[in-house]
BAPA-934678 format. One record per residue (C-alpha): residue number from 1; residue in one letter; chain; x, y, z. Coordinates in pm, whole numbers, always signed. Each point is the difference from the previous one (the first is absolute). Layout:
BEGIN
NODE     i   aa   ch       px       py       pz
NODE   NUM    a    A        X        Y        Z
...
This chain:
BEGIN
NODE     i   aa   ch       px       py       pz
NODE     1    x    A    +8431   +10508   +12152
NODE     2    x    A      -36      -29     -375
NODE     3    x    A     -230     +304     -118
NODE     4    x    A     -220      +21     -324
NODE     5    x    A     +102      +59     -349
NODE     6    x    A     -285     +240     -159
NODE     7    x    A      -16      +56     -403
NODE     8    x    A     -306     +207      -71
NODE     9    x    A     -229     -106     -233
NODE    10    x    A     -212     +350      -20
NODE    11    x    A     -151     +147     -299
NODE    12    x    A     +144     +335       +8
NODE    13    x    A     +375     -187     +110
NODE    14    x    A      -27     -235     -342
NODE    15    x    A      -76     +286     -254
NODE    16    x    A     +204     +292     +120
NODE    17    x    A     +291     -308      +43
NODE    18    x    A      -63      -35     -387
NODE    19    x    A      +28     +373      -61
NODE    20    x    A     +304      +27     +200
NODE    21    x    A     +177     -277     -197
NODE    22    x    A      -35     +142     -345
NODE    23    x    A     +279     +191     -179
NODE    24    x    A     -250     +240     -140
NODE    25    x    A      -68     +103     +363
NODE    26    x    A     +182     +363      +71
NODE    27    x    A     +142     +122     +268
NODE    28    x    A     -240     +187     +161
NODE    29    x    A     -270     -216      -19
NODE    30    x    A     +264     -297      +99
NODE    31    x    A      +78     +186     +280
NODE    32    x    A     -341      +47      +89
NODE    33    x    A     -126     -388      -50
NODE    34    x    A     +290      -91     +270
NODE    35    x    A     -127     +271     +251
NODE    36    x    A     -360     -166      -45
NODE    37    x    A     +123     -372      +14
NODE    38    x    A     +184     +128     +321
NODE    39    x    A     -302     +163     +170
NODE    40    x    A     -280     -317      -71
NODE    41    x    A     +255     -239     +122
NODE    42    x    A      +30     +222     +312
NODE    43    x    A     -362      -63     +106
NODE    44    x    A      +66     -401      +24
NODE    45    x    A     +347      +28     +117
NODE    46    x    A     -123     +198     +326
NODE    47    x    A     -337     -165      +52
NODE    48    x    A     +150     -164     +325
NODE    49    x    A     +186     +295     +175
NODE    50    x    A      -83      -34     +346
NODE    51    x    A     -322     +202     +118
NODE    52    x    A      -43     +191     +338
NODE    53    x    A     -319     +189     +143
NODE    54    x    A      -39     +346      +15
NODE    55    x    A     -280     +203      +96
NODE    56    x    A      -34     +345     -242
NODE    57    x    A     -243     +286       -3
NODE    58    x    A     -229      +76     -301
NODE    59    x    A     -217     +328       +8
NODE    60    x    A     -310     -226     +128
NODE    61    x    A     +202     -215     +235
NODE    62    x    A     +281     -304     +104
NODE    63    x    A      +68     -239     -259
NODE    64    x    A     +149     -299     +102
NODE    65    x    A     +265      -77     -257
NODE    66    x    A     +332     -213      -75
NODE    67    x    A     +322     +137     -117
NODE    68    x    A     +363     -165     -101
NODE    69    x    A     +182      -74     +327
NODE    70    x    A     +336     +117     +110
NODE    71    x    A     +250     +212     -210
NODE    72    x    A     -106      +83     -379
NODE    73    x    A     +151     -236     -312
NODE    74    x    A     +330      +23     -132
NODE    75    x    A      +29      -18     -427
NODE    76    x    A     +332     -133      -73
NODE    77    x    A     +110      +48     -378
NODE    78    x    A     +271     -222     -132
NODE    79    x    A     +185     +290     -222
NODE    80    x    A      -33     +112     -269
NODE    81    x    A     -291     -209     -126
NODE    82    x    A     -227      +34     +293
NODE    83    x    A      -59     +338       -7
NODE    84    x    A     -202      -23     -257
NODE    85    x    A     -267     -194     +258
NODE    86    x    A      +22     +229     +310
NODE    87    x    A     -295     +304     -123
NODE    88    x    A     -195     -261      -65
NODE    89    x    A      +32     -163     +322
NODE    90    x    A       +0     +318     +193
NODE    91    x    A     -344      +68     -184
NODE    92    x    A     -146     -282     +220
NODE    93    x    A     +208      +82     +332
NODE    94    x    A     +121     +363      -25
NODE    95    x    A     +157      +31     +366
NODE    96    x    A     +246     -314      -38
NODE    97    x    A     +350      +31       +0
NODE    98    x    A     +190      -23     -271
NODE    99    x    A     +396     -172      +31
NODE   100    x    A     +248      -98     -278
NODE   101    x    A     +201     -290      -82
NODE   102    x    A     +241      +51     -328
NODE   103    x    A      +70     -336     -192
NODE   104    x    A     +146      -12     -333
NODE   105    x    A      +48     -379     -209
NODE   106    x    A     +344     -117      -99
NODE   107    x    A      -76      -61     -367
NODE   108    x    A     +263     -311       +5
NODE   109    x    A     -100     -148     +342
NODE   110    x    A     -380     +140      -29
NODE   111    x    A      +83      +33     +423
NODE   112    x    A     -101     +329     +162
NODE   113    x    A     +229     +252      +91
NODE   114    x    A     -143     +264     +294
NODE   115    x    A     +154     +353      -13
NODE   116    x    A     -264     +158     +224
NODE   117    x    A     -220      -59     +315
NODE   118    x    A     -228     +277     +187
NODE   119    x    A     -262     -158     +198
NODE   120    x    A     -177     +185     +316
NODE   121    x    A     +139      -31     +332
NODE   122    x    A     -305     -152     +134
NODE   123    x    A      -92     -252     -271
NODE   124    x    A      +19     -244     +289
NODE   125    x    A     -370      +89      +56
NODE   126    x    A     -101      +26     -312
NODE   127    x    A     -173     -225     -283
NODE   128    x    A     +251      +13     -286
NODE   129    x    A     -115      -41     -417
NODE   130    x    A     +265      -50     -227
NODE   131    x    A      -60     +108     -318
NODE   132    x    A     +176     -139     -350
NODE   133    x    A     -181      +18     -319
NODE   134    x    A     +209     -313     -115
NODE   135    x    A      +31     -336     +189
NODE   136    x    A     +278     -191     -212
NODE   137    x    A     +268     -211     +161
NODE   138    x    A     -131     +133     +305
NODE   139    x    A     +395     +153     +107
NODE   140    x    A      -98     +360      +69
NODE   141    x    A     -344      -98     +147
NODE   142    x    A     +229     -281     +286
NODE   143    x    A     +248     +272      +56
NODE   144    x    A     -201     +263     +108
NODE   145    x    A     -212     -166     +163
NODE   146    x    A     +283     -154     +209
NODE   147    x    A     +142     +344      +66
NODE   148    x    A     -365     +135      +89
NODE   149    x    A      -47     -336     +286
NODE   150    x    A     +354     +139     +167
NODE   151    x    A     -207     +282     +118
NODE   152    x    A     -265     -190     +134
NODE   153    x    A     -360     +123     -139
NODE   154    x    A     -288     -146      +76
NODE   155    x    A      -99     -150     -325
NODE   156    x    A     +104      -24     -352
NODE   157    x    A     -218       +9     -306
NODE   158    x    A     +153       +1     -348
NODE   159    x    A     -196     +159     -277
NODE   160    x    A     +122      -87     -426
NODE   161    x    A     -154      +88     -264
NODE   162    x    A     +107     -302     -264
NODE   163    x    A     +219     -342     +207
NODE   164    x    A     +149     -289     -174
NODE   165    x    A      -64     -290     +130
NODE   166    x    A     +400      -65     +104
NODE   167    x    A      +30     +324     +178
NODE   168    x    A     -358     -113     +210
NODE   169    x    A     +135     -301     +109
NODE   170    x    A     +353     +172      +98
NODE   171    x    A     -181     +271     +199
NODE   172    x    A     -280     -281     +164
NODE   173    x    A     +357     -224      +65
NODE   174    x    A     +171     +316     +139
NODE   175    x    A     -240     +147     +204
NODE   176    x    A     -289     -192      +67
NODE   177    x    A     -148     +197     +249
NODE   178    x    A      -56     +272     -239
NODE   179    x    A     -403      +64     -159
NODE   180    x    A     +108      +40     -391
NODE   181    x    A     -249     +202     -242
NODE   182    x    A      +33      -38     -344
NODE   183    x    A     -213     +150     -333
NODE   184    x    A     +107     -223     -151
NODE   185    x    A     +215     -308      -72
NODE   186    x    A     +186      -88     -358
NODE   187    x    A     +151     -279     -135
NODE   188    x    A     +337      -60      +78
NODE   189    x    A     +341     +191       -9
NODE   190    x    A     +222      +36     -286
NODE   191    x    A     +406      -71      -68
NODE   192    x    A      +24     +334     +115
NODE   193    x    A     -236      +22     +307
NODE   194    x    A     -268     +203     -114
NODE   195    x    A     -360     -122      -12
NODE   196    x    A     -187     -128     -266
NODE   197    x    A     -212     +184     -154
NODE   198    x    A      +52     +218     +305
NODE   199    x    A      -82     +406      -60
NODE   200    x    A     +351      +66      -31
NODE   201    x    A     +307     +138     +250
NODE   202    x    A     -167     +207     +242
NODE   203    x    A     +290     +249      +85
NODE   204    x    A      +65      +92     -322
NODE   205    x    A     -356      +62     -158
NODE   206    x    A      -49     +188     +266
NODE   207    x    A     +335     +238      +23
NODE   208    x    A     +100      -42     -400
NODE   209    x    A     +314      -82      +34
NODE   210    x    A      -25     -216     -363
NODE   211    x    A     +103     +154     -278
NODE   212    x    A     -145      -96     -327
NODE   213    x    A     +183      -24     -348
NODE   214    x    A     -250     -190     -218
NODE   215    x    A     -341     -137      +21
NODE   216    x    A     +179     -366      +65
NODE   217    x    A     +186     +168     +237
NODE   218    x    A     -310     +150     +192
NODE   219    x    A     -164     -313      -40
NODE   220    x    A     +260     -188     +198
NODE   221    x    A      +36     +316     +245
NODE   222    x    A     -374      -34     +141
NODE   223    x    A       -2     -407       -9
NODE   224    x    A     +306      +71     +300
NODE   225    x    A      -89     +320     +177
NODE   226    x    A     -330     +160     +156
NODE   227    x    A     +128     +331     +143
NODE   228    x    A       +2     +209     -305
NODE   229    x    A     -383      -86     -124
NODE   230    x    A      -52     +127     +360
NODE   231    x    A     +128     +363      -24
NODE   232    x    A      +64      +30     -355
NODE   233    x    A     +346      +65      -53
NODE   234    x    A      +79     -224     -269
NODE   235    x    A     +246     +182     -225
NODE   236    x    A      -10      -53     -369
NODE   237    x    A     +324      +61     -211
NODE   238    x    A      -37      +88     -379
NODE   239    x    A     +280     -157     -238
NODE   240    x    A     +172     +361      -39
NODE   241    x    A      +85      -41     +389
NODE   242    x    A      +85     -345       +5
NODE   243    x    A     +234      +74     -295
NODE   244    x    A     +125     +239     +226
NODE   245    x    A      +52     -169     +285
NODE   246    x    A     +197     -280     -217
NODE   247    x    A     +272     +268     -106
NODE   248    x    A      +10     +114     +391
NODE   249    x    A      +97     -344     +152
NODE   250    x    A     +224      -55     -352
NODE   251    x    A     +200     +306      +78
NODE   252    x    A      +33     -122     +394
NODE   253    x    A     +107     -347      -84
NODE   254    x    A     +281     +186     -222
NODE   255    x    A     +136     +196     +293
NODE   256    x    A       +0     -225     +236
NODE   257    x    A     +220     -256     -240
NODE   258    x    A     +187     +276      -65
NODE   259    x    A      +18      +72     +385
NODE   260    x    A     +121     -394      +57
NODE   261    x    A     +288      +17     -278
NODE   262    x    A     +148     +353     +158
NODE   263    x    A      -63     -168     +362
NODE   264    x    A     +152     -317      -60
NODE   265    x    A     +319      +64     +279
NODE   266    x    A     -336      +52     +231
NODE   267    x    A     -168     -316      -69
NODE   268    x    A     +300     -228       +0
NODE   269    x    A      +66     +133     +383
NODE   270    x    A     -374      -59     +114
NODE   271    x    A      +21     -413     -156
NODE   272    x    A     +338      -25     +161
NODE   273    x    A     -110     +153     +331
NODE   274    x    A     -370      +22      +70
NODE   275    x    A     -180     -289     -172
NODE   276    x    A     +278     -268      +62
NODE   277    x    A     -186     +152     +427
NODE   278    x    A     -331      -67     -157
NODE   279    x    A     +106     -344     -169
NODE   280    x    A     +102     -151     +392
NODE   281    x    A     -343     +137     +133
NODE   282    x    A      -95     +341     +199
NODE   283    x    A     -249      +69     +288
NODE   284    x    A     -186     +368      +11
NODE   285    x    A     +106     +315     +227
NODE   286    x    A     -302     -128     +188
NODE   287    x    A      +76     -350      +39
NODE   288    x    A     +398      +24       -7
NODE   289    x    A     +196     -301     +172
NODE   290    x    A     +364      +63     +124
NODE   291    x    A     +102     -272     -272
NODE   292    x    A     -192      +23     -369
NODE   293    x    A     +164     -271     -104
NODE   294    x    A      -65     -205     +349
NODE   295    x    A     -284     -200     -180
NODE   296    x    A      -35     -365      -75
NODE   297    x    A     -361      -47     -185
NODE   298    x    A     -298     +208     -142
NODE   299    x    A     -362     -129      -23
NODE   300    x    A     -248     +170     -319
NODE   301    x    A     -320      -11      -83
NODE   302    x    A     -249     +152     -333
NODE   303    x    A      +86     +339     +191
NODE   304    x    A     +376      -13     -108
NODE   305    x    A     -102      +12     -375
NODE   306    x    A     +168     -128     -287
NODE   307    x    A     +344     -145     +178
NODE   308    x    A     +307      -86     -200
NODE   309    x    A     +117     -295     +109
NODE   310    x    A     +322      +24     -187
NODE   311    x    A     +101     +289     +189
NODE   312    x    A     -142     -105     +344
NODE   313    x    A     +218     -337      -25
NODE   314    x    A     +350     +234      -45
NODE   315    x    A      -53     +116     +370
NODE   316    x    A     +258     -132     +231
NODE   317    x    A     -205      +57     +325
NODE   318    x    A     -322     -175     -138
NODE   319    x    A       -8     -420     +130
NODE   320    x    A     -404      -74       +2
NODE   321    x    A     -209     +144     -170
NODE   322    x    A     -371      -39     +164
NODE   323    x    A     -317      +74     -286
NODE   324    x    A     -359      +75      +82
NODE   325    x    A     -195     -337     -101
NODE   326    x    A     -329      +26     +120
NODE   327    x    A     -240     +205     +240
NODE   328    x    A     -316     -111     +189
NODE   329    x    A     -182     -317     -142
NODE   330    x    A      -36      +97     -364
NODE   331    x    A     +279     +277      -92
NODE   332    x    A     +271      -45     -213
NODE   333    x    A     +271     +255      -39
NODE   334    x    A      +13      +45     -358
NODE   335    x    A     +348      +21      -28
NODE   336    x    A      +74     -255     +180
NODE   337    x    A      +43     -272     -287
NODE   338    x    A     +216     +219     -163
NODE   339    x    A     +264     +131     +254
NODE   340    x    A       +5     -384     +139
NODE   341    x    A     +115      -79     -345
NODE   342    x    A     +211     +289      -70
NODE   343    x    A     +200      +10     +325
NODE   344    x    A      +65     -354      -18
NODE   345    x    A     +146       +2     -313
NODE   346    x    A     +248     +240      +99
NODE   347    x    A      +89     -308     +263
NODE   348    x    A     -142     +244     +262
NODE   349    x    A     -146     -212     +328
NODE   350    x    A     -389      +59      +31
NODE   351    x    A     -229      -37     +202
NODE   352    x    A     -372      +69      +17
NODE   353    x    A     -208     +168     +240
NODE   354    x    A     -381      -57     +109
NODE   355    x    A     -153     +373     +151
NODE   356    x    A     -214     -188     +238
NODE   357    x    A     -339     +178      +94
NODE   358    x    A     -254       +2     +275
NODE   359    x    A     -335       +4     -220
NODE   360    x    A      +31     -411     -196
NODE   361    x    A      +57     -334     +131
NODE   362    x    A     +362      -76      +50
NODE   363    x    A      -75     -379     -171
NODE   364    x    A      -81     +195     -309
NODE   365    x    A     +301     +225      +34
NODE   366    x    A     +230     -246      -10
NODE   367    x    A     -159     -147     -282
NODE   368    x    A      +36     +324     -152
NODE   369    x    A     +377       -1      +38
NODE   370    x    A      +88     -370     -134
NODE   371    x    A     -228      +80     -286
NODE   372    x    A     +228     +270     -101
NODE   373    x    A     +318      -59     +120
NODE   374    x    A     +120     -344     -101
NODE   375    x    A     +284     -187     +201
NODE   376    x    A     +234      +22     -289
NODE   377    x    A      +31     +332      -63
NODE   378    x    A     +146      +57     +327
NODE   379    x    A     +319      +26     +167
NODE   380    x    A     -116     +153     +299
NODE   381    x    A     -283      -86     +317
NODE   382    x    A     -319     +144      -29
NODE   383    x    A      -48     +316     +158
NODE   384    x    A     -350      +91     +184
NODE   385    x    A      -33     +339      -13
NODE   386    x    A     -228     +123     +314
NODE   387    x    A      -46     +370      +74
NODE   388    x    A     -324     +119      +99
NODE   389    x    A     -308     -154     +103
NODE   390    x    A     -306     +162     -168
NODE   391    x    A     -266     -280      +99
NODE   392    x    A     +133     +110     +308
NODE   393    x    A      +11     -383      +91
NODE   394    x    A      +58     -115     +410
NODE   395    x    A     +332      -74      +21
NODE   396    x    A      -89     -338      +98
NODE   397    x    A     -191      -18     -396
NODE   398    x    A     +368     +157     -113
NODE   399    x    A     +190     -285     +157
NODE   400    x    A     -259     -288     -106
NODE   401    x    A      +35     +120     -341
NODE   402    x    A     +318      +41      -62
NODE   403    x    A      +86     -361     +167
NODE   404    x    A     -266     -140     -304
NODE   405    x    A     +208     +205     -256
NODE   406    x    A     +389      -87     +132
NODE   407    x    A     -118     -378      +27
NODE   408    x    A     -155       +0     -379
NODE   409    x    A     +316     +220     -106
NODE   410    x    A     +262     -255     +182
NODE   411    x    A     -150     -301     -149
NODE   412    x    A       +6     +163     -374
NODE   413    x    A     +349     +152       +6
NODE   414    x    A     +176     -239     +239
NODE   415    x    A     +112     +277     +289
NODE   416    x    A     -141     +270     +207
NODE   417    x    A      -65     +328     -158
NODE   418    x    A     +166     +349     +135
NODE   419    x    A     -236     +241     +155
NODE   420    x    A      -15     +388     -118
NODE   421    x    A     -123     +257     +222
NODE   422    x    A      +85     +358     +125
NODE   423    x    A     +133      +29     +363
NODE   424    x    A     -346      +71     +147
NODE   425    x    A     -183     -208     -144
NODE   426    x    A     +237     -278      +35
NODE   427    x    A      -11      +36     +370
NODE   428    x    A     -364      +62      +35
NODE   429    x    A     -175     -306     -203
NODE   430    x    A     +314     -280      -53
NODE   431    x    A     +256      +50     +263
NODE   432    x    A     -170     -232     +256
NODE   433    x    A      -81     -283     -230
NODE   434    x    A     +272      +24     -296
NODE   435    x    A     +315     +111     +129
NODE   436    x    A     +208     -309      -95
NODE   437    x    A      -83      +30     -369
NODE   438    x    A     +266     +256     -175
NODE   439    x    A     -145     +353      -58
NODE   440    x    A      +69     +285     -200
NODE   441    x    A     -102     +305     +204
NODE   442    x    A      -61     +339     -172
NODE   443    x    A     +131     +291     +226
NODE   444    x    A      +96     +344     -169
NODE   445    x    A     +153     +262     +248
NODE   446    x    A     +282      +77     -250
NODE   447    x    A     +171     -327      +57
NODE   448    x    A     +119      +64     +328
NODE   449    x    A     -233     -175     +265
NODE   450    x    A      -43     -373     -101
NODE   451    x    A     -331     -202      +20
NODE   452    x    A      -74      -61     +404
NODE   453    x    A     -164     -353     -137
NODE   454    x    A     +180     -262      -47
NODE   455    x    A     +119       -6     -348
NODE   456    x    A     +228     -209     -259
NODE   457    x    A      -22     +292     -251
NODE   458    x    A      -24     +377      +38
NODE   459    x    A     -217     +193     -272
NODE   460    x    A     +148     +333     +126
NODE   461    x    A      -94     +191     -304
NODE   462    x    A     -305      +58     -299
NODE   463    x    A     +190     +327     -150
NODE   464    x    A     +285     -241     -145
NODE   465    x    A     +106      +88     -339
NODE   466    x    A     +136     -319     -243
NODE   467    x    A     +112      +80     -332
NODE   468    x    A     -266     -174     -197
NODE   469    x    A     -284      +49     +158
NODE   470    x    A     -222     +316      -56
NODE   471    x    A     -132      +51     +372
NODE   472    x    A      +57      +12     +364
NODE   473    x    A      +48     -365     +111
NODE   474    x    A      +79     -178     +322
NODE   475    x    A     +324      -72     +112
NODE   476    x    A     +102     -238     +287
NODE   477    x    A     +300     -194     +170
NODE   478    x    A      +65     -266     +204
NODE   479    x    A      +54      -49     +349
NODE   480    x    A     +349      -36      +97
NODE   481    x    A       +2     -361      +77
NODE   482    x    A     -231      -94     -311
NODE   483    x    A     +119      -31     -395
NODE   484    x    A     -212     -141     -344
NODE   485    x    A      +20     -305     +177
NODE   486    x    A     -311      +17     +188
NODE   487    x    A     -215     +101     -317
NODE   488    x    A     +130     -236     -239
NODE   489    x    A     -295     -285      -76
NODE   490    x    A     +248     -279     -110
């Protein structure tokens, strides 16, 4: 069931929003207006808590009276930023739990990255309130969320102060199920995905971690960070320690040439030995295979970063190459265009994958994908890409759905796309009804145990290492009896 969208349109919310947004604002009193915020949105966000009777004694007799049913509320904080909202939720409700979920953004990818989770045992029971100051592209919010509906609670409410209007449709997309509170809601997102005119970068206003060298400088500083207006801990450097910290990292880039010349022998042994290893492609000590070089294709994404095509195309192992296209019925990978381009011009084959999703009509997906990935920019079958299902469709919907997309797909590009999935999933939503199309199945036990689905192609790793590209990225193989022939469009 879709739930409601609420962005308050109080009085008190509007002018101490106004305050709050201001560079004049300090710390303390920033950190104050965010307590406040927190506390009057607390009073709508719990208005329809469940209610049970209870009889209690006042000095002149029983009062019949209603209380909040079942276990107390659970405040979850997305770190660090949301820390800076718990007092003043815990003003309103000072017996709720409080748990933890640590998410930091990759600055290149803008994806979340968790580090930490500490929720209580029992949150099953509970009514759970996330709290974020900042709604942007909606990553951390859909992660931690996700990671919080694993344990089963019995509701979810997410609480932001400021939400642009991309990161409210992501969440509404994600996680529609969800009640979403907002003070209010900006403009749009910029190349850099903060919000416009936004309040800032809530982690950082409020923990100062910013360090200011000019009054440009600062400028720019509080337009992309709210933690250190929060707790004041914005440190100013004078021009006597800047022109001290110049002859510092002057005097270290002079030893360590000097360091480079004197270690030369050194470095000549680790190109010759190590990084021609790290030039075939690696897996992780937690993901190891009993072959690193056993590998026939990779598949990327805007999580990879900026990939070097150049480099990726000198690996012997690497026949396809598949690239994130498109996701849902509006998203489009923003590298996409450009890796396509790229990794074909190093006369690499490419494909393009669709990351199919349980929450838009699969007529509209499909449209989606042809929109952005044209026929003749690829060499390989399209690739739907179908891994969890957070509509939490009937698997009858799944199967209906999908049969609308293949049928659009296999009319546009001439053949029948590949299926992705992990082993699970694979044999819990599309065994029964897809098993004749080719598959790649994800399984990671270390690359020992393959896939129990029926697969074409293995994905038995996503700790691979390829000289070129900056992160972790899948790796996978093909079945014994199967070669590039059964990707290849033409």
């Amino acid at each position: 069931m879709e739930r409601s969208v609420v962005i308050f349109n109080h009085p008190l919310i509007h002018h101490k929003l106004s305050v709050l947004r201001s560079t004049k604002t300090d710390s303390k009193q920033f950190r104050e207006l965010i307590t406040e915020i927190a506390a009057l949105m607390m009073f709508d966000a719990t208005k329809n808590l469940p209610l049970e009777n209870v009889n209690v004694e006042t000095p002149c007799g029983t009062a019949h009276c209603k209380q909040i049913a079942g276990k107390k509320l659970v405040f979850v904080p997305i770190l660090r930023a949301g820390l800076g909202m718990v007092e003043g939720a815990l003003q309103v409700v000072p017996t709720a739990r409080v748990g933890h979920i640590g998410l930091s953004r990759d600055e290149q990818t803008l994806l979340p990255v968790e580090y930490y989770c500490k929720l209580p045992q029992d949150i099953d029971q509970r009514d759970v309130f996330v709290l974020d100051p900042m709604l942007a592209t909606g990553g951390s919010a859909i992660d931690a969320i996700g990671q919080i509906k694993k344990r089963n609670p019995r509701s979810i409410k997410f609480l932001c102060i400021i939400a642009a209007p991309e990161g409210l449709e992501a969440l509404k997309n994600a996680h529609p199920d969800v009640d979403i509170f907002c003070a209010g809601l900006d403009d749009h997102l910029n190349e850099h995905g903060y919000i416009v005119p936004g309040l800032g970068d809530a982690g950082d206003r409020t923990f100062g971690t910013v360090v200011k060298e000019s009054k440009q400088e600062s400028k720019k500083s509080l337009c992309t960070d709210a933690g250190e207006r929060t707790f004041g801990t914005v440190v100013k450097e004078t021009k006597q320690k800047s022109k001290k910290s110049l002859w510092i990292f002057a005097s270290i880039a002079v030893l360590l040439c000097a360091a480079v010349f004197l270690c030369k022998p050194t470095y000549h042994y680790w190109k010759k030995h190590f990084q021609r290893k790290n030039h075939i492609g690696i897996v992780s000590k937690n993901n190891n295979s009993k072959n690193n070089g056993n590998f026939n294709g990779i598949d990327v994404s805007h999580y990879q970063g900026n990939i070097d095509w150049k480099l990726v195309s000198q690996n012997p192992n690497i026949q396809y190459v598949y690239i994130k296209a498109t996701e849902g019925s509006t998203k489009v990978d923003h590298k996409y265009k450009k890796n396509n381009r790229e990794a074909r011009e190093m006369g690499m084959k490419v494909g393009a994958y669709h990351f199919f999703t349980t929450t838009s009509s699969a007529r509209k997906q499909a449209e989606n994908f042809i929109s952005n990935a044209p026929v003749k920019d690829q060499d390989l079958i399209p690739m739907i890409d179908f891994e969890n299902n957070r509509g939490k469709w009937s698997k009858k919907q799944i199967r209906d759905s999908l049969n609308v997309f293949i049928d659009i797909i296999k009319k546009h590009y001439g053949k029948d796309p590949i299926f992705y999935s992990v082993n699970s999933h694979f044999n819990k939503y599309l065994a029964q009804d897809f098993n004749t199309y080719h598959s790649m199945i994800g399984r990671y036990n270390k690359g020992k145990q393959p896939p129990t689905a029926n697969y074409s192609i293995w994905q038995y790793s996503d700790r691979g290492r390829i000289n070129g590209i900056p992160k972790f990225v899948d790796l996978s193989r093909f079945h014994p009896k199967y070669n590039i022939d059964i990707l290849l469009l033409n």
